[in-house]
N, C-alpha and C positions, 0 to 999 in steps of 0.2 A: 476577353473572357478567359479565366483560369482553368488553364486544360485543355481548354478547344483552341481550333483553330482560324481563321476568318475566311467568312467564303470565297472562292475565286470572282476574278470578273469574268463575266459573260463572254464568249467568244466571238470572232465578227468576219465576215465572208469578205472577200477582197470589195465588194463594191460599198460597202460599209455596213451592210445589214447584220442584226443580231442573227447569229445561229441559236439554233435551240440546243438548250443543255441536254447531258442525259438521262435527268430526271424529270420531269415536267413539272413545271410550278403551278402552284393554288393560291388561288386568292388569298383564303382561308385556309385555317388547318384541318388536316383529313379528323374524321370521327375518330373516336379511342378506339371503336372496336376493328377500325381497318387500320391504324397505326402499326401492330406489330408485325399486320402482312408486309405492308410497306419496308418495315426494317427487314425483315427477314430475305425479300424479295432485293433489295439492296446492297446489306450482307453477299447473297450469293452470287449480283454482279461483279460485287469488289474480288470477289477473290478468283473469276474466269477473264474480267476485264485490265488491261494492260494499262488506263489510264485511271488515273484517281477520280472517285466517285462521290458521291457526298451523299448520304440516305434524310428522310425526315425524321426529326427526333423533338425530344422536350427537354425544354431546357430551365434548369433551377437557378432563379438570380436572388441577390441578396443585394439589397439596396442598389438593383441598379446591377450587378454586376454578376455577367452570368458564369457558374460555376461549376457545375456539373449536368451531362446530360443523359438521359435514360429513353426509352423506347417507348414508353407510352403516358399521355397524362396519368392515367391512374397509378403508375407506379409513382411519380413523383410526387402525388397527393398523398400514396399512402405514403413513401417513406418522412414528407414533411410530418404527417400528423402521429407515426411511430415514432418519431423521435422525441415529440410530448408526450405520447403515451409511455414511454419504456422510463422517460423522467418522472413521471407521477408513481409507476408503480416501483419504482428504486429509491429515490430520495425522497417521495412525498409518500412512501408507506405506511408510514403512521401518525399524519395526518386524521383529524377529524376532520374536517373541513379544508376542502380546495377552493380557498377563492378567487386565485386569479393563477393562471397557468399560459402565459407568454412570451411569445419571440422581442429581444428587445431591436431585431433589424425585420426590414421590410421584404417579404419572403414571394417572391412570384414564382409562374410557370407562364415560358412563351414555346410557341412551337420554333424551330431551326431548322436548317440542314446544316449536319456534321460529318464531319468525315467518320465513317463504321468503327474506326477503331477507338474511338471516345465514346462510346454509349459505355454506359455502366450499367451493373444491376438496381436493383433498387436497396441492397443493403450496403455495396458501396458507396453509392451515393450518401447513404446514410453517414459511411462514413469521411467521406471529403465533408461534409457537412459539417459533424461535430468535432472531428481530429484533424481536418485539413489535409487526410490523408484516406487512401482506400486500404493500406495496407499496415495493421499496426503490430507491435510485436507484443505476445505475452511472457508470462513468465507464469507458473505454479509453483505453489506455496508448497514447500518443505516443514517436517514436525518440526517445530523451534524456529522457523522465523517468526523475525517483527519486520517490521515495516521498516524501520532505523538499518537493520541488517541489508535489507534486499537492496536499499536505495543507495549505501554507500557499496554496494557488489556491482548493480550495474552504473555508476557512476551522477546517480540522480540526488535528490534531496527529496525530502519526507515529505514536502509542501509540491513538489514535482509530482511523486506520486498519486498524493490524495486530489490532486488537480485532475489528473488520467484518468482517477475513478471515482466518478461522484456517485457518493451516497456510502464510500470503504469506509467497513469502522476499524480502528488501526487496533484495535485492542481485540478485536475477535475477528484474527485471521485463522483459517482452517485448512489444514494440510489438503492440497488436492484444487482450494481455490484458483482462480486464472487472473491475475493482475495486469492490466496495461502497465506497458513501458513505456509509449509514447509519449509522449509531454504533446498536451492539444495547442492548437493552434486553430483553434475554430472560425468557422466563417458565421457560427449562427451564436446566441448565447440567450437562454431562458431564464426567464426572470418568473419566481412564485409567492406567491403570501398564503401563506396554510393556518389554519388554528389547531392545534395538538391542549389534549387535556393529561394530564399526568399528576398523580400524587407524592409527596416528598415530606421527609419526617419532620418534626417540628423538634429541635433539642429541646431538653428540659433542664429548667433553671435549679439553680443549686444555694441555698441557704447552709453558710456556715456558722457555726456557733460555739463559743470558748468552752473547753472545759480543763479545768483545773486539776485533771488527776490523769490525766494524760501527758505522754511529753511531747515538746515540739513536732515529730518527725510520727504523731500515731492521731490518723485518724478513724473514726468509729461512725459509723453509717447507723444514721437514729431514723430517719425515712428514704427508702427506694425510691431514685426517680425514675418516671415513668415517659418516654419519646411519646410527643402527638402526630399526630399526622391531618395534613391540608392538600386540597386539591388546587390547582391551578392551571388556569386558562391562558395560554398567551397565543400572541402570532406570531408569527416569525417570519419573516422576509429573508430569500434567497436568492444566488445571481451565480448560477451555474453549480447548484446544489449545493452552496459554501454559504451559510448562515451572516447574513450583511446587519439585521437589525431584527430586535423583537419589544414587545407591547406585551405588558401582565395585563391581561382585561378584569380576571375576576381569580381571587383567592376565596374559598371557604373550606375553613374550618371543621376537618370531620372529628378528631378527637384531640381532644387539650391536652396538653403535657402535664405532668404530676410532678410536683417540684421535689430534689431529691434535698434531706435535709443531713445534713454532717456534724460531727464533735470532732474540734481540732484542737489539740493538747495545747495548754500554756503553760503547762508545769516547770517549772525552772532549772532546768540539767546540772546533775552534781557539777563541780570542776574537778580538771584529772586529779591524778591521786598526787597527797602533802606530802609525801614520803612516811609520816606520822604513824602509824601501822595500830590498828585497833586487834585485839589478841580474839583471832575468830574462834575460837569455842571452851567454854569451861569445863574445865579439866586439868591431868596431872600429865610429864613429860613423862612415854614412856621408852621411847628411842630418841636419841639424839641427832645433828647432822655428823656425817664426813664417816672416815672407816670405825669401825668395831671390827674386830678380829681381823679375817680378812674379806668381811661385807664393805659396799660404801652408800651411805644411806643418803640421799641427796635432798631428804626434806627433814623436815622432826614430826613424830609421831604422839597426839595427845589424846590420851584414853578416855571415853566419856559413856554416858548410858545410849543406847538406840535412841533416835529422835531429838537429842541434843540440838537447838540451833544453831548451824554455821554460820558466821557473820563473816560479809567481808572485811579484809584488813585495808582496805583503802577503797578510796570513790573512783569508777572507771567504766569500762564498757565491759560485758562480756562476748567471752571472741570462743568460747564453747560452754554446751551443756549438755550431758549425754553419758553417754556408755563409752571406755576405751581400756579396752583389754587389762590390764591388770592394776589397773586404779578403779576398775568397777565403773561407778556413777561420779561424775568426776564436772567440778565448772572449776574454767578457765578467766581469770579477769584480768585485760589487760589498763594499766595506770596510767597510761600516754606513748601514743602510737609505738607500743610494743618495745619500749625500753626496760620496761621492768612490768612481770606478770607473776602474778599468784597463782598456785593451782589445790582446790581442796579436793582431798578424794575418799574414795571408800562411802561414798553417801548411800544412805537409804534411800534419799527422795533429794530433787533439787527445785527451788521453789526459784528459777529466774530463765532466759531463755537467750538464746546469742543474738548481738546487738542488742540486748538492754544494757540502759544505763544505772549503773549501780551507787550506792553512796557508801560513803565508811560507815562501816555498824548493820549494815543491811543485808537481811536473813537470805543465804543465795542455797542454803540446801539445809541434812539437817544428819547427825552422825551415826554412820549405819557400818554394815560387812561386807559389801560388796567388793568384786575383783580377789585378787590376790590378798586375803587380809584373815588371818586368825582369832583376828572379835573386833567387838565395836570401839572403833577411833576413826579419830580423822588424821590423814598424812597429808601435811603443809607444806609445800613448797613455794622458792621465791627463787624466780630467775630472772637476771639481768643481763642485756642485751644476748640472750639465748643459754647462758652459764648459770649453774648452781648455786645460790648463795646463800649462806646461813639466815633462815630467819630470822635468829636471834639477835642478826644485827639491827635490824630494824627496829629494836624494840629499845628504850634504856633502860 
């Protein structure tokens, strides 16, 4: 028997006769409600008597084989049927339905006599039962643990722990919780089938649809879709609070998804820029590139009415559009991954926005005062690999 010891043999007078023990034997086991005199009365001998004593007790066996013993039937009933009960209200908590709640070993109670110092209580027993042990160790949860943290500190594994404690959810531990360390080793093992109802969203499908004025990389949302939502029914079967198999009995439908509909460009992306340079705005040069006196102007200067369209001088992407300090209102277009960029400035308004794609000839702003600028023109720049270079060479 695990934990106990086996009884002595009887003693015997020199002419062979049995002597009586110093317990007296029953046929039967004493009533429950004289069982605890019994130990208690027993107890007190052991500990004024000089020879080893044996009290009556109850004894917990598990197919057969007995494994822990406690002082009164009733404690050993209840602690059998608290150990169902604390599994149902821990892992079968959110359960609708219990339909089978089961030992998968064969659970008795006999009466013994044991030696006093093996009686346990009835929540030890509880736990030789389910840990294999009366004694286990905890740990409490710190702000910022996980579960992954705690098991590689006391040298366990993630599957070690959530074994220790059936029904942990790993993702909502709370500072102050108490975690078993023990790794179980149980003599008992409960086997459940529950039915849980729960609702879960239904995604909603998505119709794409071409449109031609858009470009590859823009899409435009022409209907909102809408998540549904379904109920469902299943069982689930468990073998020591660990999810072994489940059964969808019944899905219904509470609300239908709304299908979301989309416009996805097909319009066909300039190619970078020809080097070809279209002349972006009509008008007269009125500063040139490089020094005058001892300025150095590092774009050219072409004077035009307020509202002038700027065109760009090549097909690319734009890589700004905005406001920078003394170019005013100012777009940036770069002609292929930033070897060579235009820059138009002093706008009034800019008609493009960063990463679009632009084509040669295509209106990106429109020629104003803004920034550092003494009237309406636009100042042109073209720089190569980050350096200043005359626009005019671009042009024949």
């Amino acid at each position: 028997m695990a934990g106990l010891s086996t009884p002595e043999v009887p003693r015997q007078a020199r002419d062979g006769s049995v002597l009586p023990d110093r317990i007296a034997q029953r046929d039967e086991a004493p009533p429950a409600a004289e069982t605890a005199d019994w130990a208690v009365a027993g107890l007190l001998e052991a500990a004024t008597s000089p020879e080893p004593v044996r009290v009556e007790a109850w004894v917990i066996t598990v197919n057969g084989q007995e494994v822990v013993a406690v002082a009164t039937r009733a404690e050993a009933e209840q602690a059998i049927a608290e150990i169902q009960t604390e599994y149902k209200e821990t892992v079968l908590k959110d359960a609708a339905t219990v339909e089978q709640l089961q030992f998968l070993e064969s659970i008795g109670v006999v009466p013994r006599q044991v030696d006093p110092a093996e009686i346990r209580t009835k929540d030890e027993a509880k736990e030789v039962l389910r840990y294999g042990t009366e004694k286990r160790i905890f740990y409490t949860v710190q702000r910022g643990d996980t579960l992954w943290d705690i098991a590689v500190r006391q040298g366990l594994t993630v599957e070690d722990l959530i074994a220790a404690n059936p029904g942990i959810e790993p993702e909502l531990l709370q500072p102050g919780q108490q975690i078993s360390m023990t790794v179980a080793e149980p003599y008992v093992h409960l086997a459940s089938t529950e039915v849980q109802v729960y609702t879960e969203r239904i995604p909603f499908p998505e119709e794409v649809q071409e449109d031609p004025d858009l470009w590859p990389w823009q899409v435009r949302v022409i209907q909102p879709g809408e998540h549904g939502e379904r109920e469902v029914t299943v069982r689930i079967h468990r073998q020591d609070g660990q999810e072994v198999g489940r059964e969808v009995l019944e899905v219904r439908v509470l609300k239908e998804p709304v299908k979301q509909i989309v416009a996805r460009g097909t319009r066909q992306a300039p190619p970078l820029g020809t080097g070809q340079f279209y002349w972006p705005v009509q008008g007269s040069i009125s500063d040139g590139f490089g020094w005058t006196g001892r300025r150095y102007h590092n774009g050219v200067d072409i004077v035009a009415p307020p509202g002038t369209p700027v065109h760009a001088a090549d097909s690319g992407t734009v890589v700004f559009a905005g406001w920078q300090g003394r170019y005013g209102l100012l777009v940036q277009i770069d002609h292929g991954e930033g070897k060579i960029v235009t820059y138009y400035a002093h706008l009034s308004k800019v008609a493009v926005s960063p990463g679009e794609q632009v084509e040669r000839g295509q209106v990106v702003g429109y020629v104003g005062s803004t920034g550092y600028s003494t009237g309406p023109h636009l100042h042109f720049e073209v720089r190569v690999d980050g350096r200043w270079v005359n626009p005019l060479k671009f042009y024949p």
